[in-house]
C-alpha positions in Angstrom: 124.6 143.0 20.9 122.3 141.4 23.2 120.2 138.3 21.4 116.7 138.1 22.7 114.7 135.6 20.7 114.5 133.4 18.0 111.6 132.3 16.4 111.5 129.5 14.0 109.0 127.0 12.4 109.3 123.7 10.2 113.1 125.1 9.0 116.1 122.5 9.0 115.3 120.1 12.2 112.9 122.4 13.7 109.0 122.1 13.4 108.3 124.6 15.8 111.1 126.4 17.8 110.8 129.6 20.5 114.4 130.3 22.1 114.3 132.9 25.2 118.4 133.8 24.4 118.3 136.3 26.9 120.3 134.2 29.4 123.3 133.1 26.5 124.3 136.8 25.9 126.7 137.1 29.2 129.6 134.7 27.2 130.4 131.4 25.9 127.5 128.9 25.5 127.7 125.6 24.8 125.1 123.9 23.0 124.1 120.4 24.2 121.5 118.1 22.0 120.6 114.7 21.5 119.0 112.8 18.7 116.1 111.1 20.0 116.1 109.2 16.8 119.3 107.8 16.5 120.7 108.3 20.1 123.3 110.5 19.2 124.3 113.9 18.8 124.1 114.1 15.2 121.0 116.1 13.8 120.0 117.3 17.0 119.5 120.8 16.1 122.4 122.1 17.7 124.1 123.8 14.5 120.7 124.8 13.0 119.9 127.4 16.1 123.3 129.7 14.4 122.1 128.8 10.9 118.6 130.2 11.9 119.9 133.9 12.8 122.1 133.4 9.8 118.8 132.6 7.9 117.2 135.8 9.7 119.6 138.6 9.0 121.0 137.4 5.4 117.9 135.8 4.0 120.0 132.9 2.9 121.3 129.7 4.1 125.2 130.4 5.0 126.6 127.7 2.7 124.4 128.7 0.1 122.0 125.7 0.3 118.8 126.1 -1.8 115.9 127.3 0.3 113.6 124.2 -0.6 116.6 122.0 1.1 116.4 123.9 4.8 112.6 123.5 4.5 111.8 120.4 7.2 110.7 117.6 5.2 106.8 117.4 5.5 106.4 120.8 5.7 103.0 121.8 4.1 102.3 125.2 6.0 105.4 127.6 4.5 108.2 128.3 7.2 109.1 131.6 9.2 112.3 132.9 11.0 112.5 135.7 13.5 115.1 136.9 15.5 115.1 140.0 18.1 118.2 141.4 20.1 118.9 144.9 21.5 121.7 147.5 20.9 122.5 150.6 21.0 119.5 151.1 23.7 117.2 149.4 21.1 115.5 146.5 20.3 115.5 145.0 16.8 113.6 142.5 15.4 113.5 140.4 11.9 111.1 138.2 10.6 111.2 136.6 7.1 108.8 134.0 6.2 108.1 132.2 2.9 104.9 130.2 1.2 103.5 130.8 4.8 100.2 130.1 5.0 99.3 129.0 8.4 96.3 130.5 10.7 98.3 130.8 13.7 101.9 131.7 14.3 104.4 132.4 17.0 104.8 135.8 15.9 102.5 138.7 15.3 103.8 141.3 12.7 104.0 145.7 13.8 100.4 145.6 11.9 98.9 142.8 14.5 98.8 140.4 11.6 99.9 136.8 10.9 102.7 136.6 8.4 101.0 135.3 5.1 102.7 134.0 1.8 106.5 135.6 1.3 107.6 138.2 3.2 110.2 140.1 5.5 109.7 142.9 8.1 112.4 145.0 10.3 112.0 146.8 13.3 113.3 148.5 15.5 111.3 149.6 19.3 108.3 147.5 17.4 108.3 150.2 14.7 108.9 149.8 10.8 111.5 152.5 10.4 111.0 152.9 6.7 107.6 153.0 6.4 
């Protein structure tokens, strides 16, 4: 599996995140941050990037935390996660986003539409394989 992208906005430290992980896939990556706020390492973001794919393909935090907790505080515009990688020759994409109700977004569903209120979509080549 080769990841791609991830997506995110106003989830765990993150008001707006857009992560080209195309040069990470070749081995081991170390993730480097620093708190602006407390000059320090702690609450940088660093573990939130793997709980964000987490987020993406289970739909759940990974330690079980209630969503409402992994919103960023002052959120008032819903939150949205989408990651994309390829595999077997294919690229796949997922995007879940919930009380979403801003007018612009980093990511443009298969219709050509904005996420809006709850929702999830999977693709695979940019097609809905279900549908």
């Amino acid at each position: 599996m080769k990841p791609l992208r991830l997506i995110a906005e106003d989830l765990y430290s993150y008001e707006s995140l857009d992560l080209d992980m195309t040069k990470y896939h070749f081995g081991t990556t170390m993730i480097l941050g620093k708190n602006l706020d407390m000059n320090s390492a702690n609450g940088a973001g660093k573990s939130a990037i793997l709980k964000l794919i987490y987020l993406s393909l289970y739909g759940s935090d990974l330690k079980g935390v209630a969503y409402d907790k992994i919103v960023r505080e002052g959120s008032t515009g819903g939150s949205l996660v989408a990651y994309s990688f390829e595999d077997l020759g294919h690229v796949f994409r997922v995007v879940r986003w919930k009380k979403y109700k801003k007018a612009t977004s980093l990511i443009t569903l298969s219709n050509g539409k904005v996420p809006h209120g709850d929702g999830f979509e999977f693709t695979i080549d940019g097609q809905e394989p279900f549908k």
